[in-house]
C-alpha positions as YAML, in Angstrom:
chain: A
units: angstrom
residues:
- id: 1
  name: UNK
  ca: [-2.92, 46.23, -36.84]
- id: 2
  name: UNK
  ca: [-4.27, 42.82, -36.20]
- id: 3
  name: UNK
  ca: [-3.52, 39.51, -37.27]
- id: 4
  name: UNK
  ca: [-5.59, 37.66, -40.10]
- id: 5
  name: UNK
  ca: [-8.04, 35.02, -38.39]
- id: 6
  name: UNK
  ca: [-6.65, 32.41, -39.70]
- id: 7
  name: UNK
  ca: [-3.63, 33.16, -38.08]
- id: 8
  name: UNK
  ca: [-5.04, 33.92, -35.30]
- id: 9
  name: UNK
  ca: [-7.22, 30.20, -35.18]
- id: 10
  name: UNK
  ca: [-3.01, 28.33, -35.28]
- id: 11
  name: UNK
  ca: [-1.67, 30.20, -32.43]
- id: 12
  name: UNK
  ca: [-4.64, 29.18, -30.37]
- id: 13
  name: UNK
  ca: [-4.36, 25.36, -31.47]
- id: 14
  name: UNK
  ca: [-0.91, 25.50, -31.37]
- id: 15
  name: UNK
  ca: [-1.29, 26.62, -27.66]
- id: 16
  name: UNK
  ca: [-3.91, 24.31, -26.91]
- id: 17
  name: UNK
  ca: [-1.96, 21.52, -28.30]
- id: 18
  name: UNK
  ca: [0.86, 22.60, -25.92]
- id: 19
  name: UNK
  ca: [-1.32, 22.25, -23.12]
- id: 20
  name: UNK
  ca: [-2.64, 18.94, -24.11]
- id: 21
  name: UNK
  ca: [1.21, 17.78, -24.35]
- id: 22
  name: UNK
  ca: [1.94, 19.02, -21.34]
- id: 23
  name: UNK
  ca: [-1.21, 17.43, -19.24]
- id: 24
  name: UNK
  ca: [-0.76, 14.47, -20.67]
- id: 25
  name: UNK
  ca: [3.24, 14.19, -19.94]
- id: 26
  name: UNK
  ca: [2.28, 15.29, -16.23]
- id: 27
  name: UNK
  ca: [-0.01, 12.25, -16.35]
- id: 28
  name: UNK
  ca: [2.66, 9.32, -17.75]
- id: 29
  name: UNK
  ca: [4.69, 10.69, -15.77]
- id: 30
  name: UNK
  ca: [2.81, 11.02, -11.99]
- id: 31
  name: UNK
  ca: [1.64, 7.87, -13.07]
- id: 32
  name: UNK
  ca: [5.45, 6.27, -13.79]
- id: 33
  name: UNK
  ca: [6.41, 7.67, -10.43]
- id: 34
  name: UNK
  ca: [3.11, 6.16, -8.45]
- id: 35
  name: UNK
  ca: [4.05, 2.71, -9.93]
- id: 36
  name: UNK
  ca: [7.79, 3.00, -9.04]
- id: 37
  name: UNK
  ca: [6.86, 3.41, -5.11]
- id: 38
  name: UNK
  ca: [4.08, 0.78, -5.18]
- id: 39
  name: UNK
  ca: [5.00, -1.44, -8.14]
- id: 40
  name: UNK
  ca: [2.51, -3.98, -7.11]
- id: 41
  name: UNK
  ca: [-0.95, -2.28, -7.38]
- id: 42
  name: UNK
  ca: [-2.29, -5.32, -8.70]
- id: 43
  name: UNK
  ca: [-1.52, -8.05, -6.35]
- id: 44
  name: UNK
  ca: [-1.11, -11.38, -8.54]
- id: 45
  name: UNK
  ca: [-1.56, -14.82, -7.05]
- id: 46
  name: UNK
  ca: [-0.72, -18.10, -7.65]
- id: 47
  name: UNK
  ca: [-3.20, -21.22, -6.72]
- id: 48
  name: UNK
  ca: [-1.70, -24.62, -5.96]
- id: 49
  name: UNK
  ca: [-3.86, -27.63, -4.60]
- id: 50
  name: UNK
  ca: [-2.72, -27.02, -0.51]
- id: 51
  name: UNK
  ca: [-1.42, -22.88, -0.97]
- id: 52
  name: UNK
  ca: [-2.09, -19.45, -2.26]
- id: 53
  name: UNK
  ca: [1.21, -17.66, -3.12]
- id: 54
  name: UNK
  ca: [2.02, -14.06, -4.11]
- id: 55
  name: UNK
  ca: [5.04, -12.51, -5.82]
- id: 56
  name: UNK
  ca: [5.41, -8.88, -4.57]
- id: 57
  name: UNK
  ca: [8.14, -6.69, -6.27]
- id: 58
  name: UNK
  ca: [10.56, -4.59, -4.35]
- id: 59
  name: UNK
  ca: [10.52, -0.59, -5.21]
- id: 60
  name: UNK
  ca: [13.08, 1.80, -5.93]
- id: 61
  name: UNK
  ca: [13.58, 1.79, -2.00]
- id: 62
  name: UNK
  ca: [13.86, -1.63, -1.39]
- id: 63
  name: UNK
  ca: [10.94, -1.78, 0.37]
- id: 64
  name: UNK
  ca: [7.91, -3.91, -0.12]
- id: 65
  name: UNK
  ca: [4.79, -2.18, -0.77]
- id: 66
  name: UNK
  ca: [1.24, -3.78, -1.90]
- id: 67
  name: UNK
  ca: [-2.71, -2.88, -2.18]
- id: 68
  name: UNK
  ca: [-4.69, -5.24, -0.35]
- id: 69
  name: UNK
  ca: [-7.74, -4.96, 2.13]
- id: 70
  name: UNK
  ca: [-8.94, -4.68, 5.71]
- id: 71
  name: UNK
  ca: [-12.18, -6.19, 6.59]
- id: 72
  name: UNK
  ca: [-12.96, -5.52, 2.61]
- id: 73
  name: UNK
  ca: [-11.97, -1.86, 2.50]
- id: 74
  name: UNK
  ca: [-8.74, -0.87, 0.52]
- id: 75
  name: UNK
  ca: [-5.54, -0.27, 2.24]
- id: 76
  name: UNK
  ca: [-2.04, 0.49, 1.24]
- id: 77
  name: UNK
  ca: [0.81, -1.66, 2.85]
- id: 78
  name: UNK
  ca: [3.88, -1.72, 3.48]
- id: 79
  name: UNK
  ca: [5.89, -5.20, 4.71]
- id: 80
  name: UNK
  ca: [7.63, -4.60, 8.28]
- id: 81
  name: UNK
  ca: [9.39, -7.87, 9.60]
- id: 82
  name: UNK
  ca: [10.97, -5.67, 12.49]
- id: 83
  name: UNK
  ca: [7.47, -4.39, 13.63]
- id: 84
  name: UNK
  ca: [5.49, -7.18, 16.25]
- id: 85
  name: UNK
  ca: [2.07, -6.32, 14.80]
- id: 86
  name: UNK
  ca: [0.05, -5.01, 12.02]
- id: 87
  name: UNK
  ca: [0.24, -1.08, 12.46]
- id: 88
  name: UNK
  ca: [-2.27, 0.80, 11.92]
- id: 89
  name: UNK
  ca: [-2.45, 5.04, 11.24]
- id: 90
  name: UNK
  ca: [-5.38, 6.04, 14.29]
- id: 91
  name: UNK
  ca: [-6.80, 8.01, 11.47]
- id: 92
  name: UNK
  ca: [-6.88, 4.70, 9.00]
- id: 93
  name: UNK
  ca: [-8.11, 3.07, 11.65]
- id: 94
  name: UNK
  ca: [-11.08, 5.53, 12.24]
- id: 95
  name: UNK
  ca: [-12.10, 5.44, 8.49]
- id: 96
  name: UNK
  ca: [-11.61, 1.32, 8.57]
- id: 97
  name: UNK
  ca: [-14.10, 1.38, 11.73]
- id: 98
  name: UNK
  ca: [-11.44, -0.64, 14.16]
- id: 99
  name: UNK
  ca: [-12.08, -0.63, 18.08]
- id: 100
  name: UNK
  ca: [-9.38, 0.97, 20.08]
- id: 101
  name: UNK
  ca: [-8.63, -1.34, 22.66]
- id: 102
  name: UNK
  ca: [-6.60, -1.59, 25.95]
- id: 103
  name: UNK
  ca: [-3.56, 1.12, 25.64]
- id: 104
  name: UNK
  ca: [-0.23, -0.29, 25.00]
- id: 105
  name: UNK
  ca: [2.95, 0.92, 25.27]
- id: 106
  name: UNK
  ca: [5.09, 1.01, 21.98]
- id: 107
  name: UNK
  ca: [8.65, 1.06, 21.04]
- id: 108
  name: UNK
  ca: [9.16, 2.33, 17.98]
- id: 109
  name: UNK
  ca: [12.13, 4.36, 16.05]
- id: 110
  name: UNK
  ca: [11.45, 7.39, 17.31]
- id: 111
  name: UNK
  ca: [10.90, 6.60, 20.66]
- id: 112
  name: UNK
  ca: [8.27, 5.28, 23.13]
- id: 113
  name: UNK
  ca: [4.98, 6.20, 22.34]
- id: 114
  name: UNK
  ca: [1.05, 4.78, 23.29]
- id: 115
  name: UNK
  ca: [-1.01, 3.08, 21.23]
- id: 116
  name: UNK
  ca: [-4.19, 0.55, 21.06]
- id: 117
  name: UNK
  ca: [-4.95, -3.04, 20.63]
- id: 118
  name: UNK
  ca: [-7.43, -3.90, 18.64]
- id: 119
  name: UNK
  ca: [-8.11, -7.01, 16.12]
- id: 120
  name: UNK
  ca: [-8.58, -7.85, 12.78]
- id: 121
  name: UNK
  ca: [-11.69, -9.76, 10.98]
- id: 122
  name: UNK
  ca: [-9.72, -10.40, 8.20]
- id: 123
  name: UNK
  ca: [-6.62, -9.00, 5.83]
- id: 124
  name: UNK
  ca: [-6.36, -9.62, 2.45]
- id: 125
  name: UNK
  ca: [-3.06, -9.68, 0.25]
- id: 126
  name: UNK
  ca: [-4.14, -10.99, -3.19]
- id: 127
  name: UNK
  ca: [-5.76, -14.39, -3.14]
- id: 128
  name: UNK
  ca: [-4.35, -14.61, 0.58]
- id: 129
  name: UNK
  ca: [-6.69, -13.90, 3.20]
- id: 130
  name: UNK
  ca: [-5.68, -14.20, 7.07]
- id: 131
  name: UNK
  ca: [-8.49, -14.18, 9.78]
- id: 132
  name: UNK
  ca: [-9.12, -12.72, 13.11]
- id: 133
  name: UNK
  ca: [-5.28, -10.80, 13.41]
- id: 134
  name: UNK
  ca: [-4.09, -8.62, 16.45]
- id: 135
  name: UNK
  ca: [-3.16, -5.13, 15.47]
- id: 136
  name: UNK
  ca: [-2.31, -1.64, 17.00]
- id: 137
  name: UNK
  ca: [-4.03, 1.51, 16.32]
- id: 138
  name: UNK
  ca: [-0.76, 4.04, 16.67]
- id: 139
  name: UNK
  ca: [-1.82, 7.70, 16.82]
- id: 140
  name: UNK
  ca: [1.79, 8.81, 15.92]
- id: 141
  name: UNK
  ca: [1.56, 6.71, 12.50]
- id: 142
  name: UNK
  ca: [1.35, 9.38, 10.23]
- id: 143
  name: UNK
  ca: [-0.24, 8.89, 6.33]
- id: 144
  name: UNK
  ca: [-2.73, 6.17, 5.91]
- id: 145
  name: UNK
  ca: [-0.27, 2.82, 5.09]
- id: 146
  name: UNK
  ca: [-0.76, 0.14, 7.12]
- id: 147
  name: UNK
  ca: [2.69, -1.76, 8.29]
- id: 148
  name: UNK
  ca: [2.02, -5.08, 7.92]
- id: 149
  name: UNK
  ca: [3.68, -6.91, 11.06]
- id: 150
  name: UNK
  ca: [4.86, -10.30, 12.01]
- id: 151
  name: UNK
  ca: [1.39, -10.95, 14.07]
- id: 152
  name: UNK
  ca: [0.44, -11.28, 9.69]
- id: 153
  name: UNK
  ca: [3.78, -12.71, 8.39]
- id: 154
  name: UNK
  ca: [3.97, -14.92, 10.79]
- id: 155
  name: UNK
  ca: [1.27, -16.97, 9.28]
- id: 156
  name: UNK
  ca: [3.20, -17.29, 5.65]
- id: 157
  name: UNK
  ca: [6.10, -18.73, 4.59]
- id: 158
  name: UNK
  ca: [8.24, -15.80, 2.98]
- id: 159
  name: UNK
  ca: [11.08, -15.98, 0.85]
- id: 160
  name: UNK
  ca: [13.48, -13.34, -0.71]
- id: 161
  name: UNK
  ca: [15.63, -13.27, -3.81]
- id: 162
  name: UNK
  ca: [16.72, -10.22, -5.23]
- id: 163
  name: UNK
  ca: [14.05, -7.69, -5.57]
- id: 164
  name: UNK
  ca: [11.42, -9.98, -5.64]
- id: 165
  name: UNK
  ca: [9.42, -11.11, -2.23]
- id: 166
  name: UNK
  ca: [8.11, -14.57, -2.26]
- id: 167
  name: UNK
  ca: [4.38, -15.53, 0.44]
- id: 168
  name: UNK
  ca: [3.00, -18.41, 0.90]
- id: 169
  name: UNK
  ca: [-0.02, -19.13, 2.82]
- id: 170
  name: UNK
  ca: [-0.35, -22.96, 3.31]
- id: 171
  name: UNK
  ca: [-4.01, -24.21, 3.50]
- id: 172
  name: UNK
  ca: [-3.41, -27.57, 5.04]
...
């Protein structure tokens, strides 16, 4: 025997409304977790008359991630004080357009490995930009964030307190 329409109609909406809750949970909630590991998507900076400073936020990690640019196009990074030079995924640096230079030998965690000098036009961390940089292509750099070096930090002033990381690019 079946069910009267209307009946029929409510366990369908209440199904569909099910689904809806359940999309949109998956949603918050990818998008929760994506701003956990990189909690500073939007890079804020702060203008004085002789600097450009930026506040980046630690993640759950401890680690300091940030959007920012390469020679204009969009990269993800990731601060490394214990790496020489900006790092760069071979892949990443395919899709950014980078020369591979003279082959270099690297020392890294997992051992020695080769990889390529090449240089930067420009980097971009908020309001901060930082011209003509030496970087490495690395073939064994897997995913596509970009370690950003001391050949970079180098040229800031950086201060940490807490879970918050302090740069400061001085213009004069």
């Amino acid at each position: 025997m079946s069910q009267p329409a209307g009946k029929r109609a409510g366990k369908i909406l209440m199904l569909l409304a099910w689904a809806a809750g359940l999309f949109l949970a998956t949603r918050f909630f990818g998008q929760w977790e994506a701003r956990q590991y990189n909690p500073n998507t939007q890079v804020q900076s702060e203008h004085g008359a002789d600097f450009i400073e930026v506040r980046l936020l630690g993640n759950g990690q401890g680690h300091f991630v940030a959007d920012g640019a390469i020679n204009g196009q969009a990269v993800h990074f990731m601060l490394d004080t214990g790496a020489t030079d900006v790092a760069i995924p071979e892949g990443l640096a395919r899709q950014l357009g980078l020369e591979r230079g003279a082959p270099v030998t690297l020392s890294t965690a997992n051992g020695r490995t080769e990889g390529y000098r090449t240089r930067l036009a420009e980097l971009a961390l908020g309001d901060i930009r930082l011209r003509d940089l030496r970087a490495l292509v690395v073939p064994g750099l897997d995913g596509d964030q970009v370690l950003l070096g001391m050949s970079a930090l180098q040229r800031l002033e950086f201060t940490q307190r807490g879970g918050t990381l302090l740069l400061r690019q001085n213009l004069k």
